[in-house]
KOLTORKE-917159 format. One record per residue (C-alpha): z, y, x; residue in three letters. Coordinates in steps of 0.001 Angstrom, whole numbers, plus 500000, padded with zeros to 6 digits. Example, Ala and Ser with C-alpha at 12.3 -4.5 7.8 and 13.67 -1.06 7.14 Angstrom:
2
507800495500512300ALA;507140498940513670SER;
***
This chain:
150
476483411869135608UNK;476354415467135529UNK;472992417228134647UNK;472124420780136196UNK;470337423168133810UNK;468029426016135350UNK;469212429297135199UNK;467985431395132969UNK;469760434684132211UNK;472677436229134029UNK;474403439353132268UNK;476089442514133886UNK;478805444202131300UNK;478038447856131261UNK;481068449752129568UNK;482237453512129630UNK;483404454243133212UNK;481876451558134751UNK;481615451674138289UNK;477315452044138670UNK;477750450745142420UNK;479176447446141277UNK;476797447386138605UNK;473907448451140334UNK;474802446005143471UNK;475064443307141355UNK;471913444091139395UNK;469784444136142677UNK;471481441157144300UNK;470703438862141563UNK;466969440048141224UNK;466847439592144933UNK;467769436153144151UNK;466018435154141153UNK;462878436472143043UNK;463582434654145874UNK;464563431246143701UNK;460839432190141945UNK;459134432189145285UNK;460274429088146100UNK;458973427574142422UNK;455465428427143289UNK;455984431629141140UNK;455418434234143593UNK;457194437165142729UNK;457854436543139439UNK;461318436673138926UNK;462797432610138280UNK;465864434410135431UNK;466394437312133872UNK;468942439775134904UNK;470264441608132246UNK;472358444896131922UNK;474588444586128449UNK;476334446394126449UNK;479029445499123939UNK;477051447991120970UNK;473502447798123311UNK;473845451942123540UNK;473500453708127023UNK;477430453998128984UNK;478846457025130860UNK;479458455651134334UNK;482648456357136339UNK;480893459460138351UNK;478966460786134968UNK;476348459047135484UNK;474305457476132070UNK;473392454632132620UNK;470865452783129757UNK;471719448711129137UNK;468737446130128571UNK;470585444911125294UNK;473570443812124000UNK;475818441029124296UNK;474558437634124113UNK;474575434010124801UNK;473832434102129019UNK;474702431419131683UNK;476986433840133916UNK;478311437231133065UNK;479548439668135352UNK;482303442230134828UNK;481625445158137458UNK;484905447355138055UNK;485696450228136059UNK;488184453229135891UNK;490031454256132873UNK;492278452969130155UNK;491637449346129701UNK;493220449332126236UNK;491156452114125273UNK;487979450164126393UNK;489249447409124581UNK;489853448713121451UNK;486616450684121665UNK;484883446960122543UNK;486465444697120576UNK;483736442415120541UNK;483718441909124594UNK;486755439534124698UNK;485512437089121832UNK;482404437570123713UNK;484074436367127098UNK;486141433340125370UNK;482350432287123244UNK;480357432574127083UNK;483218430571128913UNK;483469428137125976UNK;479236427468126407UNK;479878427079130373UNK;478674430321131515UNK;480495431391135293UNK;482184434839134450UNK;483168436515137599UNK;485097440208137653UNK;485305442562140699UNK;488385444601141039UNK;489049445855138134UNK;486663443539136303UNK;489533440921136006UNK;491412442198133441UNK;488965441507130949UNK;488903438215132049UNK;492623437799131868UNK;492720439819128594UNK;490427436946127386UNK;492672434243128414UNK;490750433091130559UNK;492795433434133929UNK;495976431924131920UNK;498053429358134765UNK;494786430081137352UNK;495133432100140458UNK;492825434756140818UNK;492578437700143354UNK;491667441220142566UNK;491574444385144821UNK;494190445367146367UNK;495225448836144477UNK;495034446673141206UNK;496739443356141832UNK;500183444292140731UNK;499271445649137480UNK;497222442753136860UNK;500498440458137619UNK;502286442777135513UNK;500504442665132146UNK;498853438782133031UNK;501476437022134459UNK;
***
């Protein structure tokens, strides 16, 4: 039998050209829903998890419009991480964050849900972690995610 754990942290990946509407969205969905999940523990509204903004060196990112955007720490152990989209050079942000792909393999390892939108994918398939799976990204990025993760 399979035991449920309470949720207890969920963390947003906040690199350089990240998109700060898939951040941000995220960010406020998930405190919608930890608030709500607190209401209904008899905790009013006090949020029920944390929602966390990271960063790979826990310093402030450049968003995709210019926009700074400051992170709530760095990266960590967290029961699901999310990988907003981004524009730019993904082997430029990878070499620049090294540490976010051990990061990604440590977090799935645990049994932490990673999700990606759009462009957020091909750190999970950089990671391995989308190796023999099917997995969908937007439309303007799918073939050159089938190109360099078959």
């Amino acid at each position: 039998m399979r035991t449920t754990q309470a949720l207890k942290h969920i963390s947003i990946l906040a690199t350089e050209g990240v998109f700060a509407s898939t951040l941000m969205h995220a960010k406020d969905f998930f405190h919608m829903a930890s608030l709500r999940h607190g209401k209904q523990l008899g905790l009013g509204l006090t949020p029920a998890f944390e929602t966390l903004v990271v960063g790979p060196d826990g310093q402030p990112v450049q968003t995709f419009s210019g926009t700074s955007i400051a992170v709530d720490g760095a990266l960590g152990a967290t029961d699901i991480v999310i990988l907003p989209a981004f524009w730019g050079n993904f082997d430029e942000l990878c070499r620049k964050y090294a540490q976010v792909l051990p990061w990604l393999r440590q977090c799935h390892a645990q049994g932490s849900a990673i999700c990606g939108e759009a462009t957020g994918a091909f750190w999970m398939a950089a990671a391995g972690l989308l190796d023999n799976k099917e997995a969908t990204t937007h439309w303007r990025f799918a073939e050159g995610v089938s190109r360099r993760f078959p």
